[in-house]
N, C-alpha and C positions, 0 to 999 in steps of 0.2 A: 756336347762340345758346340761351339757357337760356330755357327757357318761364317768363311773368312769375308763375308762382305759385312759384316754385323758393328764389326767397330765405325765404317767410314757411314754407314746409314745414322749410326748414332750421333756420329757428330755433326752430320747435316741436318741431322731434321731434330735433331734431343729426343726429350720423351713425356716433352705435353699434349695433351689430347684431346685439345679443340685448335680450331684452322686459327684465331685469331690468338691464343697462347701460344703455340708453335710460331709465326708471325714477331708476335711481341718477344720470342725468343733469337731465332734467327736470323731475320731480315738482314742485320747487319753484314751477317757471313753471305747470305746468301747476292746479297744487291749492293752490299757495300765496297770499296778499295781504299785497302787498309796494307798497307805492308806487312806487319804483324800478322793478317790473318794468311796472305800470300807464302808467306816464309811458315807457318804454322801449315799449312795442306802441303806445302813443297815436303817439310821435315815427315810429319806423321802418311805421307799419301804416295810422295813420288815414286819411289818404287813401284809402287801397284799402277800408277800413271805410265810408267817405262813397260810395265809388264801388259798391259791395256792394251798399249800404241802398238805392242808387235804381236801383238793378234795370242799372247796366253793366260787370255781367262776366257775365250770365247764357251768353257761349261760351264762358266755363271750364266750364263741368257737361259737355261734350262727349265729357270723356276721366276714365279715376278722379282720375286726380292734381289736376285740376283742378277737379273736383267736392270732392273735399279741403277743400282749399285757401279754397272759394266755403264751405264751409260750418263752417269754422274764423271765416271773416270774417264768417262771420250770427251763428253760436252764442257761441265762444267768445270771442272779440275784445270785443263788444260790455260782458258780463261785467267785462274790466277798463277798458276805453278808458273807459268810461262807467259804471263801478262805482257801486252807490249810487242811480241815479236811473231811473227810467223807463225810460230811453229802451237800459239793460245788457239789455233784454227785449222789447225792440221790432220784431225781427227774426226772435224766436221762430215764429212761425208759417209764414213764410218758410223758414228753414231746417228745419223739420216738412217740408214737401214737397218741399224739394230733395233733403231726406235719401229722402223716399218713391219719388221719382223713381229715385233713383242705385240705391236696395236694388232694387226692381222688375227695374233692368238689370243688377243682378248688379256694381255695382258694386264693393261692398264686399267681395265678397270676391276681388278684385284687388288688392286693399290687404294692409299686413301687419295682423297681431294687435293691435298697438298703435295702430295707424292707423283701423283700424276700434271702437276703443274711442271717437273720434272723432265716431263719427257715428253710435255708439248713445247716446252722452249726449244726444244732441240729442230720443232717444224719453225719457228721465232724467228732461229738463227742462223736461216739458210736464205742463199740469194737467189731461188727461182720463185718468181710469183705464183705459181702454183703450189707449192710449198705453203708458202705466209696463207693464203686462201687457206687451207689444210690448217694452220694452226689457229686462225680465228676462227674455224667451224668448234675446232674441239674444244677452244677456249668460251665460244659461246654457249654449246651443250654442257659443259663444266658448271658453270654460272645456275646453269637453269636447274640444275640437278641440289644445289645450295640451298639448304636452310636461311633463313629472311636474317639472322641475327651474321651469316656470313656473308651473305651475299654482298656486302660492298668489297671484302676482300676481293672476292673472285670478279668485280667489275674491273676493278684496275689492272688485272692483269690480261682481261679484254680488251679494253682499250691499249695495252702495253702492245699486244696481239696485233691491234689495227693500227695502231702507229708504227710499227714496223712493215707490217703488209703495205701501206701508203707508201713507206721510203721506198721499197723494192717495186711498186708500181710506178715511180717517177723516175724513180731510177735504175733500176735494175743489177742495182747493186749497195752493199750500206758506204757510203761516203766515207762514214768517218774509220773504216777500215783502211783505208788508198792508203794513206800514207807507211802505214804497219806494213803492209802486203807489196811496196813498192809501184803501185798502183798511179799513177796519172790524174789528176782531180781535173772535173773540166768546170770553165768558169760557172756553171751554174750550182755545183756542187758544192765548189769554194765560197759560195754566195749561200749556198744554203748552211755550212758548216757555221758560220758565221752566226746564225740564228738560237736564241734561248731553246734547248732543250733537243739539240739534233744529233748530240752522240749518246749514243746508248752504253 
């Protein structure tokens, strides 16, 4: 019988098996905003997002695959299910430690290359600078760890890595959240919102 995290794995990641045919398959689901795809995780996922958020499936963290899986439905899920409001980052801190739990056990790296890009977004998408520090170490060990015909994959999402550690060093927070989170933007931020390529 197929463990219940099996379906939601599949639909994130498919089932090609090189870093750049996975990529060529998913980026869109994964980086894109798409209403379709939003309404598509809300329909097939929500449930398990509602079940996630109140703490029952903490016996997926048990194993990697399920640890995954628990932390696609803190981080990522939320992002579209509930795009736009509060509550797309409400889990954030949550999935912070499940991720710190699972690294500790050496989970991630039982996972592939791509799978573990997963669960260093999660250090990505946090507003302490020590944090962002933390995901650009593991996204630069990532990189280094790459076969030469991947490695530009795995640079861009280094650079994605220090582009977000830079906002949280200047600011101490991501800008273009204030508005979602009812948040106060102060003129320099509103000067920087302004700028080609400042919301993530």
């Amino acid at each position: 019988m197929a463990a219940p995290w099996q379906p939601l794995l599949e639909w994130w990641f498919g089932s090609a098996e090189t870093p750049a045919a996975m990529v060529a398959d998913k980026a869109r689901l994964w980086f894109g905003k798409r209403d379709s795809q939003d309404l598509e995780a809300r329909k097939r996922f929500g449930g398990l997002v509602e079940q996630a958020l109140a703490g029952d499936l903490a016996a997926w963290a048990q194993c990697p695959e399920g640890w995954l899986a628990l932390v696609i439905l803190l981080d990522q899920l939320p992002r579209m299910i509930f795009r736009d409001t509060p509550k797309a980052f409400s889990a954030d801190a949550r999935a912070q430690a499940l991720v710190a739990q699972g690294v500790a056990a050496d989970f991630d790296r039982r996972l592939s290359a791509i799978q573990r890009v997963f669960v260093y977004l999660v250090f990505e998408h946090c507003e302490h600078l020590a944090v962002q520090n933390e995901a650009v170490s593991r996204f630069a060990a990532l990189l280094a760890q790459q076969a030469e015909t991947d490695r530009a994959i795995f640079a861009d999402y280094l650079d994605y890595a220090e582009r977000h550690r830079d906002v949280i060093a200047r600011f101490g927070r991501f800008p273009h959240r204030n508005v979602i989170l009812g948040r106060e933007s102060t003129v320099e931020e509103v000067a920087f919102l302004r700028e080609p390529g400042s919301r993530f």
